[in-house]
C-alpha positions in Angstrom: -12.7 -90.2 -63.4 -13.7 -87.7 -60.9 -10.1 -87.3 -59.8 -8.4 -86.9 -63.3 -11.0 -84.3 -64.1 -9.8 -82.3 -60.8 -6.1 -82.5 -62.2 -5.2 -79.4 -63.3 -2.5 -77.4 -65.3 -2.9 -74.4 -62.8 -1.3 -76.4 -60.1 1.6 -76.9 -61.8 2.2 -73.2 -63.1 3.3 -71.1 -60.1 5.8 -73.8 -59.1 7.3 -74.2 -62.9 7.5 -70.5 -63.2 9.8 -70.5 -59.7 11.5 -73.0 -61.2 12.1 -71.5 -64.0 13.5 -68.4 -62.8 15.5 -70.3 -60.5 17.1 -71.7 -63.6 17.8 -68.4 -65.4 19.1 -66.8 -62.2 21.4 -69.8 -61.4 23.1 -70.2 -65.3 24.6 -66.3 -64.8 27.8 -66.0 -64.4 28.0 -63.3 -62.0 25.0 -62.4 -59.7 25.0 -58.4 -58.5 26.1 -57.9 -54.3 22.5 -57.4 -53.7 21.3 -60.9 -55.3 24.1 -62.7 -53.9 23.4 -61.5 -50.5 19.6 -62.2 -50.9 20.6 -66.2 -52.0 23.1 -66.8 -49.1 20.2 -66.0 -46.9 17.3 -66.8 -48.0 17.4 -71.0 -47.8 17.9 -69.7 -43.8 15.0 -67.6 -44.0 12.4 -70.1 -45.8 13.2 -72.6 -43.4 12.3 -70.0 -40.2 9.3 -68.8 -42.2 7.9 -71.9 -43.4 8.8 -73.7 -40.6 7.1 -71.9 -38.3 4.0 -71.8 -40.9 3.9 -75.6 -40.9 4.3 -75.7 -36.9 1.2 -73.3 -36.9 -1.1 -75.1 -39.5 0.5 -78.4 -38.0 1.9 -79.6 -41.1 4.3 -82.1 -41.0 5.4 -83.0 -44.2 5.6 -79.8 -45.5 8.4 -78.9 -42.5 10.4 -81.7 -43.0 10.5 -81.7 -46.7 11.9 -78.3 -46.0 14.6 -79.7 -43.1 15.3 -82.4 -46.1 16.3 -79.6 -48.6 17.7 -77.1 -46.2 20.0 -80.1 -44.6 21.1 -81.0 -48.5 22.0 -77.3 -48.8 23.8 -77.1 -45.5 26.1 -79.8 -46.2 27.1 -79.3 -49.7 27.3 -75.5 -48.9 30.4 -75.3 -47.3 32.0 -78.0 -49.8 31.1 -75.9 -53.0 32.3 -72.7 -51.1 36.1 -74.2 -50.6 36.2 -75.6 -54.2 35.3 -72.0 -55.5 37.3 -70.0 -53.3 40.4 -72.6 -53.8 39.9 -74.4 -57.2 40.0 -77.7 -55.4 38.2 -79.8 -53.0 38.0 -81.3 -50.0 39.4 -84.8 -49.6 35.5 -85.6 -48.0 33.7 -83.6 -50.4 33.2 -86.3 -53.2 31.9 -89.1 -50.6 29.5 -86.0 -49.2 28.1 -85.4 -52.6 27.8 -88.5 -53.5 25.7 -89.6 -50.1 23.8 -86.1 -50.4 22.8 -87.4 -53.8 21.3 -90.6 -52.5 19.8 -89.7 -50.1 18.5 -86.5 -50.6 15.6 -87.9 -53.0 15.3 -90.5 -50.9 14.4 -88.5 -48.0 12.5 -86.5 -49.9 10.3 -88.7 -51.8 9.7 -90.5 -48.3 8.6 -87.4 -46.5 6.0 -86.8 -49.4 4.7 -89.6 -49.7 4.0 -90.0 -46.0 0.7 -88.9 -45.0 -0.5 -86.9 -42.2 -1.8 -88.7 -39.3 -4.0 -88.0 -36.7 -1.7 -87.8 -33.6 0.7 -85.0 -34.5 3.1 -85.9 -31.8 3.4 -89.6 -32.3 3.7 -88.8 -36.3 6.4 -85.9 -35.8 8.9 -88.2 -33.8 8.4 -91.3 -36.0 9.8 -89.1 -38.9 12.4 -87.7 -36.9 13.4 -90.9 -36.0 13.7 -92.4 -39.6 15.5 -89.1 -40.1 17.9 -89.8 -37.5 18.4 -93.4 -38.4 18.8 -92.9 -42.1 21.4 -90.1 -41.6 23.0 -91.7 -38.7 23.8 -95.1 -40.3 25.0 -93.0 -43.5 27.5 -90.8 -41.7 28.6 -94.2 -39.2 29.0 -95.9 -42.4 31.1 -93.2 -44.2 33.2 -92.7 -41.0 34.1 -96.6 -40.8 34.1 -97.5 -44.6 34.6 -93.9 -46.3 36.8 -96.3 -49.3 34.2 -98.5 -49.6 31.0 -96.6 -49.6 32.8 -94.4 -52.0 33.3 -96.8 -54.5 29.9 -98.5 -53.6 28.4 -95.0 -54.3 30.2 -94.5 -58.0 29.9 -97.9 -59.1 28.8 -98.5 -62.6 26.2 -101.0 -62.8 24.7 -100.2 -66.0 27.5 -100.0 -68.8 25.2 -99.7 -71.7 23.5 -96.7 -69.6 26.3 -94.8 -69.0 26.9 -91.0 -71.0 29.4 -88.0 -70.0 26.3 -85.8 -69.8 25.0 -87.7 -66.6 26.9 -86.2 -64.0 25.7 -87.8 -60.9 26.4 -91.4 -59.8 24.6 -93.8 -61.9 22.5 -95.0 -59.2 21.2 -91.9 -58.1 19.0 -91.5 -61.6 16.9 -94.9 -60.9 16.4 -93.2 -57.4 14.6 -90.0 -59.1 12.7 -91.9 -61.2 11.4 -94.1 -58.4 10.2 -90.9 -56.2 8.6 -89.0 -59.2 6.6 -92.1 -59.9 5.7 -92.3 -56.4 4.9 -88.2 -56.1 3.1 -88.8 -59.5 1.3 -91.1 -58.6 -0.1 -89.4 -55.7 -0.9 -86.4 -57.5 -3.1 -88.5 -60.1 -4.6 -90.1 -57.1 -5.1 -86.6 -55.2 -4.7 -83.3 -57.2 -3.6 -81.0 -55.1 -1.4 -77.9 -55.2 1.4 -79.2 -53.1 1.0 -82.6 -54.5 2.3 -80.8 -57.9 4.9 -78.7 -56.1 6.5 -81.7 -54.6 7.0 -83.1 -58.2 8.3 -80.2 -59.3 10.5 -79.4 -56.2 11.8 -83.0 -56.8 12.5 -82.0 -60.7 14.4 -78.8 -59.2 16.6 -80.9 -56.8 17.8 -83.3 -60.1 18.5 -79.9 -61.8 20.8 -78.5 -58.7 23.0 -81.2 -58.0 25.1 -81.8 -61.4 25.5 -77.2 -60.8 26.9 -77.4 -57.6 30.1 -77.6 -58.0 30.1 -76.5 -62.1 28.0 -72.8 -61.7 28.8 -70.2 -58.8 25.6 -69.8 -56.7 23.5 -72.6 -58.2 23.0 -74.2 -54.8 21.6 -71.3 -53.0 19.4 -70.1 -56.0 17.5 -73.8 -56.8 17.9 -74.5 -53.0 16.4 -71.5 -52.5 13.6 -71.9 -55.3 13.1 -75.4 -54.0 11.9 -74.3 -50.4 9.7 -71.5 -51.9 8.2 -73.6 -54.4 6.7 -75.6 -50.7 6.6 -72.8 -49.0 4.4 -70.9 -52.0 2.3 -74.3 -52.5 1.9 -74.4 -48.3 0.1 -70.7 -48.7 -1.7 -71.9 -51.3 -3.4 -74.9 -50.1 -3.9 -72.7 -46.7 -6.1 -70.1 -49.2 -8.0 -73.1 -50.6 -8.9 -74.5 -46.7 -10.5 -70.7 -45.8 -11.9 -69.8 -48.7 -12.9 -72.7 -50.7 -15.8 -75.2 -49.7 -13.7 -78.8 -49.7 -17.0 -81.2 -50.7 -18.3 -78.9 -54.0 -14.8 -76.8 -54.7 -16.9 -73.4 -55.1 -15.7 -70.5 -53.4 -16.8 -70.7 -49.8 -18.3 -68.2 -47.3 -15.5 -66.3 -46.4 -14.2 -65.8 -50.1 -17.8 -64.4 -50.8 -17.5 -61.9 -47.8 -14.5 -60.8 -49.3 -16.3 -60.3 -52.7 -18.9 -58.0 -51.4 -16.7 -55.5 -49.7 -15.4 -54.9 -53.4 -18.7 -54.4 -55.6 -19.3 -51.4 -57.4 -22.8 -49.9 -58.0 -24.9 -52.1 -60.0 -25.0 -55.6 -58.8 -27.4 -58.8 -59.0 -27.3 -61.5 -55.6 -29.5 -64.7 -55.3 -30.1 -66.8 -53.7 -30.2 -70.6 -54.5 -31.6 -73.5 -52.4 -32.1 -77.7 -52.8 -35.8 -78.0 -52.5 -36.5 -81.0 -50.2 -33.0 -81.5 -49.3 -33.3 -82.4 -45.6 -36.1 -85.2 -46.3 -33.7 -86.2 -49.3 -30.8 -86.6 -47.1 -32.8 -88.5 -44.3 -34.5 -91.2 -46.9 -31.2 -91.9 -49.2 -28.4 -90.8 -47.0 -25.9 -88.5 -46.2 -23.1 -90.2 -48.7 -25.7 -89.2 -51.5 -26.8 -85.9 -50.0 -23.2 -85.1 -50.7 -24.0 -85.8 -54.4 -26.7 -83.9 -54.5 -24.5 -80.6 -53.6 -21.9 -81.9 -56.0 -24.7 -81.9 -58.9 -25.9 -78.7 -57.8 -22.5 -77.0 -57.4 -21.1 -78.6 -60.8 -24.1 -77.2 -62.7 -24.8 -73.6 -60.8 -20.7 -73.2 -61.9 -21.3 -72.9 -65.2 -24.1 -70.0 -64.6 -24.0 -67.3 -67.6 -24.1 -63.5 -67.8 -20.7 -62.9 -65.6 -22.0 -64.6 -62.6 -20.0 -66.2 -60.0 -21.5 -69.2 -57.5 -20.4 -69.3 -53.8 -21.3 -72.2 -51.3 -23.2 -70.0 -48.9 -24.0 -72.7 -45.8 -25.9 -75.9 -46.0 -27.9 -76.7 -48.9 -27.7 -72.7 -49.9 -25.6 -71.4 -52.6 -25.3 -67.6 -53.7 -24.7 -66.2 -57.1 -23.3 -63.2 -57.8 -23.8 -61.0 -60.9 -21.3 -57.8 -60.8 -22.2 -55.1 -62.9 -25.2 -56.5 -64.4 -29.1 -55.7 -64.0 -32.0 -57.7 -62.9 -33.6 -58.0 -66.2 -29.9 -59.4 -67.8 -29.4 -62.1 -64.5 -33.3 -63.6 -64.6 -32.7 -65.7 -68.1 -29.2 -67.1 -67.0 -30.5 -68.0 -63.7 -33.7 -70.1 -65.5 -31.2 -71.5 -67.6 -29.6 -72.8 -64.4 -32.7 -73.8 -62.7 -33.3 -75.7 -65.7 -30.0 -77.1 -66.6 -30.5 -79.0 -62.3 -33.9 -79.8 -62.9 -33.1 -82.2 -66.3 -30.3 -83.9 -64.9 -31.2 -87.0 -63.1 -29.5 -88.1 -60.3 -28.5 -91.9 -60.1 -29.1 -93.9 -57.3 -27.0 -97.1 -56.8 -26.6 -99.7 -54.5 -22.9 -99.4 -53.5 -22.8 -103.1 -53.2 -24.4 -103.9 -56.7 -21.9 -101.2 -58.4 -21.0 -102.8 -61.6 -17.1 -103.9 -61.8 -16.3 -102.7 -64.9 -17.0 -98.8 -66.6 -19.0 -100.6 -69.8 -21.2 -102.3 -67.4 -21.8 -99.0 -65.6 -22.6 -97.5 -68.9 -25.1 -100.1 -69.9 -27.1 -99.8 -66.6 -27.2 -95.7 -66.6 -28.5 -96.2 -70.1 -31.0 -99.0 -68.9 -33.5 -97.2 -67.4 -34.7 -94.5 -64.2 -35.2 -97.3 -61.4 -32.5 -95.6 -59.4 -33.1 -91.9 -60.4 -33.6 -89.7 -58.2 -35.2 -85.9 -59.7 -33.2 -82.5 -58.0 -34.7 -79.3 -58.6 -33.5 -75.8 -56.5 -35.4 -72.8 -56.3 -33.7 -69.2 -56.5 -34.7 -65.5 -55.2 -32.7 -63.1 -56.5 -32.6 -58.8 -55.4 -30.7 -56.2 -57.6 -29.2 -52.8 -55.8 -31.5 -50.1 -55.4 -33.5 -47.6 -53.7 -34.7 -50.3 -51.1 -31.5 -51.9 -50.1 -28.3 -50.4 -50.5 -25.8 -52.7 -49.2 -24.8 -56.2 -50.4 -26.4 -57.7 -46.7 -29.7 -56.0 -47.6 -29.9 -57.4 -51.3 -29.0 -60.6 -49.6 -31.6 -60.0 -47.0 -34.2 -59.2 -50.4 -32.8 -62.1 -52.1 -33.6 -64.6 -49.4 -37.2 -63.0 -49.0 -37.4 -64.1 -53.1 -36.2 -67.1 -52.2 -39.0 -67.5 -49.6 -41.8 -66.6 -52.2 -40.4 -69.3 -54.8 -40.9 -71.6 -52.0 -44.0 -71.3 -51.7 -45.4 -70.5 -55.2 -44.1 -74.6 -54.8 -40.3 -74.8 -55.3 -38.3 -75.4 -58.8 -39.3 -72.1 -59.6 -37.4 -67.9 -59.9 -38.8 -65.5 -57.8 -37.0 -61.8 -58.4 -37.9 -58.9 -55.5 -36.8 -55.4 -55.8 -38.0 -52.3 -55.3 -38.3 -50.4 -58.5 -38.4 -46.5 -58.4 -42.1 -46.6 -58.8 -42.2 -48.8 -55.0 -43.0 -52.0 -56.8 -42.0 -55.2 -56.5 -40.8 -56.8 -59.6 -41.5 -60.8 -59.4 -40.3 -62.9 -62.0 -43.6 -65.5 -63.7 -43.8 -68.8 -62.1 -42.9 -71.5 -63.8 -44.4 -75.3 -64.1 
């Protein structure tokens, strides 16, 4: 369940709205100079430029997903360009499309499906070398049995399947389908953004091949949307590792430092912590320590009155309040506070853990012999007089966050300096 709820339609968008203006630019007629220029050299360029991102980020199925579709390209480049310029093709071309057909979502879906491994160098030559092989033993076979392969290639194996609208070789669909199972599958199993580009990419490459030959440019412009759609979902998933915390999926420390450099006057900052948290973690365990965050993160989210939360370090967590007073932030922050405090934690015994979801159900409706009770407390500081900069209202906030400690945790504590030099704190609560 907890991966299907982190499936979401925002991975899919930027890469469908590539695609989609791949497929309006490739179904003109005529593309301007400038366009056309742009198209015969931008597959080049994304393959430099995201190349060398992958090498740098050591990502190696991203790079040769992108060798994959620029090697496609390269092939069928040159035999689209003769049968445009002469009206006829070459007597290889229909055994190279056909084979560039096969094996291109072959090669694809195997390269992202394939996982990275721990020893980069070990991992980068074994997929060169099923590169090499599955190329090599294609081209030896088309050199020695061009006839043959040919007709292997064509064959029609499902009558009752066949239609004039499918273009490519019949065997080629069943390929597709295979790999966007496969891709599909390991999106559903681990959302990501690049999981969701490769479908799409894939979905992009079934779109090109029928064009090649039937629309002037098509190969360059879905080539070319193909390898940004990576390329885009590389720089993506690149943003998420710097400024998103991996275990609660809240912005992370470095996404919150870019925040404060762009606050305007008024402001709220506090400052949220997991009372007990170390002693918690040392009696039930690291595994559900990371729960505990999870919990804290999934309801501190949801926090009212324009706020934002931010993973801050640790057990810590900031929330943020733009444009907004003390007085307005202290109610949705309670409501937070509160909102941790009433949800009880469940504590299982991984090797009791029911098989079966209504079994699960009937034991977290049984009783609280595995519950476990989470509370945070929270300081929180406002802009003013005292402490002009975001650090010092952090500073404030954590001096809050101090006092609701030790009025005895599970409590708000707000300290600012009003213009009168007093300090506004918040009433305790039970």
């Amino acid at each position: 369940m907890s991966q299907l709820a982190a499936v979401r339609l925002s991975h899919f968008l930027p890469p469908l709205a590539l695609l989609a203006g791949g497929l309006v630019a490739s179904r003109q007629p005529v593309l301007n100079e400038f366009f056309t220029s742009l198209f015969n050299v931008l597959p080049t360029l994304l393959l430099l430029l995201g190349g060398a991102f992958c090498l740098g980020y050591g990502r190696q199925r991203e790079l040769f997903l992108l060798v994959v579709t620029y090697a496609g390209y390269f092939l069928l480049d040159t035999q689209a360009d003769h049968y445009h310029a002469h009206g006829q093709v070459m007597a290889e071309t229909p055994l190279i499309f056909h084979l560039c057909s096969l094996l291109l979502p072959l090669l694809y879906g195997l390269f992202g499906a394939w996982r990275e491994r721990t020893h980069l160098v070990q991992d980068g030559l074994a997929r060169v070398a099923v590169l090499v092989a599955m190329v090599g033993v294609a081209a030896a076979l088309a050199r020695r049995f061009p006839d043959g392969l040919l007709e292997w290639l064509v064959a029609v194996r499902w009558p009752a399947l066949q239609a004039d609208w499918l273009a490519l070789a019949q065997i080629v669909y069943p390929v597709f389908l295979l790999v966007a199972l496969v891709l599909a599958v390991q999106y559903l199993r681990r959302p990501r953004p690049l999981h969701a580009a490769q479908l799409v990419g894939l979905v992009g490459l079934l779109l090109m091949l029928p064009a090649v030959f039937q629309r002037p440019g098509a190969l360059n412009v879905l080539t070319s949307q193909v390898m940004l759609i990576l390329v885009v979902a590389i720089a993506q998933e690149a943003y998420l590792m710097a400024f998103r915390d991996e275990l609660t999926g809240l912005p992370g420390r470095r996404a919150l430092n870019e925040r404060l450099q762009r606050l305007g006057r008024q402001y709220v900052i506090a400052m949220a912590d997991v009372d007990h948290f170390k002693a918690f973690n040392d009696t039930h365990g690291h595994d559900v320590g990371d729960q505990v965050l999870k919990l804290v993160a999934s309801r501190l989210r949801k926090v009212g009155g324009g706020g934002r939360a931010y993973r801050y370090g640790g057990e810590e967590f900031t929330l943020l309040f733009p444009g907004r007073d003390l007085e307005a932030c202290l109610p949705h922050l309670e409501a937070i506070r509160q909102a941790v405090a009433d949800y009880p934690l469940q504590l299982r015994d991984r090797g009791s853990r029911p098989s079966d979801n209504q079994q699960g159900r009937r034991r977290r409706g049984a009783g609280a012999a595995g519950q476990a009770s989470v509370t945070i407390s929270i300081g929180v500081a406002e802009v003013g007089e005292g402490q002009r900069t975001p650090e010092a209202v952090i500073k404030a906030a954590d001096l809050a966050l101090y006092a609701a400690k030790g009025a005895g945790r599970n409590c708000v504590r707000a300290q600012g300096m009003n213009r009168r030099g007093a300090v506004r704190v918040a009433p305790a609560r039970p």
